[in-house]
C-alpha positions in Angstrom: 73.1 89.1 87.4 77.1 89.4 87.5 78.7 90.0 90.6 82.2 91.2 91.2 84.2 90.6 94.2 87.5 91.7 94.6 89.6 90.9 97.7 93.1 90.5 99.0 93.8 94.8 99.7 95.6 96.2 102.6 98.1 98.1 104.0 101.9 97.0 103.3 105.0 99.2 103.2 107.1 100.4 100.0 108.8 98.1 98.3 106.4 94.9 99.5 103.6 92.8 97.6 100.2 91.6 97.7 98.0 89.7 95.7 94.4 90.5 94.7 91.4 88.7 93.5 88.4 89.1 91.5 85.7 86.1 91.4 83.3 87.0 88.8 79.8 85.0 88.8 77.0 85.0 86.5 79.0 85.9 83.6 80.8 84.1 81.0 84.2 84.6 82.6 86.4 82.4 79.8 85.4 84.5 76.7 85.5 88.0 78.1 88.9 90.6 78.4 89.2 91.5 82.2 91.1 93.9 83.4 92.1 95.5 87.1 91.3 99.0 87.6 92.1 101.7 90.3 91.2 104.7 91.1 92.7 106.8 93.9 91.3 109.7 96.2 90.8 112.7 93.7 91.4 110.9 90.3 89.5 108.9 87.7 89.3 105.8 87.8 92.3 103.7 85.6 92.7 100.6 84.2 96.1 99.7 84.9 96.2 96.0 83.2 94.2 93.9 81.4 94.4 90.1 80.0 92.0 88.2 76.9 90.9 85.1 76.9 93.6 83.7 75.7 96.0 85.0 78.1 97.7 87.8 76.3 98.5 91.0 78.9 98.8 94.7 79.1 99.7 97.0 81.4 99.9 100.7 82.1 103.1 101.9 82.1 103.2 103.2 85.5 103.1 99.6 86.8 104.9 97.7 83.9 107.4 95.4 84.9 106.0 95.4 88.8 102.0 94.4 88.3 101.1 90.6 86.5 97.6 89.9 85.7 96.5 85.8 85.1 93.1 84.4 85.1 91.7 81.1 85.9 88.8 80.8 84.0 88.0 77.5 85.9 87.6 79.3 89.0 86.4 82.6 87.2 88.6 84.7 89.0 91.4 87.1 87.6 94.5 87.9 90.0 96.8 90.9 90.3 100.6 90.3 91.6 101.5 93.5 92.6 105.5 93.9 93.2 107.6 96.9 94.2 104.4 98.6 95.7 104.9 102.6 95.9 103.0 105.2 97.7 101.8 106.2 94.5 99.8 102.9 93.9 97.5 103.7 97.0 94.4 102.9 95.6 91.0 101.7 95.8 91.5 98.1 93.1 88.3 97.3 90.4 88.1 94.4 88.2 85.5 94.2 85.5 86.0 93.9 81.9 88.1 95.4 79.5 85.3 97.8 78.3 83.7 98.2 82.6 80.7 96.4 80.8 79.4 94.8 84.4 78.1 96.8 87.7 81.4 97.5 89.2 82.0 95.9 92.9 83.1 97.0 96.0 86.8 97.1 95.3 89.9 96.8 97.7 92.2 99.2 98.9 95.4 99.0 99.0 97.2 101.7 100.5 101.2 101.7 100.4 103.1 103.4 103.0 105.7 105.3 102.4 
């Protein structure tokens, strides 16, 4: 059974960073697209960027040129380097697959004061 388990959330002030991770077991994390999704209080749920399995990215363009996405598919984990954090990022943080093919995880906030 896959299991997602993201970590590295919390609170930190506009402007600042964090990192987040996403270990994904029981799947075969080299081969699949992940992606890091959010969703915040009231909205749907967004995928914000995503990377293959050979290492090309996207992102959404609300976090374009602040958010990276890498993978180490020897540790089956995908990361999130989130930059320039605004208010508006406050959110509760999902990876899973490109397509949200696995049961999705208990996420991490990240709330971003203003």
């Amino acid at each position: 059974q896959v299991q997602l388990v993201e970590s590295g959330g919390g609170l930190v002030q506009a402007g600042g960073s964090l990192r987040l991770s996403c270990v994904a077991s029981g799947t075969s994390f080299s081969i699949r697209t992940m992606g890091w999704y959010r969703q915040a209080p009231g909205k749907q749920r967004e995928l914000v960027a995503h990377i293959t399995s050979g290492g090309t990215t996207s992102y959404a363009d609300s976090v374009k040129a602040r958010f990276t996405i890498s993978r180490d598919n020897a540790k089956d984990t995908v990361y999130l380097q989130m930059n320039s954090l605004k208010p508006e990022d406050t959110a509760v943080y999902y990876c899973n697959t490109a397509s949200g093919l696995y049961r999705w995880g208990q996420g991490t906030q990240v709330t971003v004061s203003s």
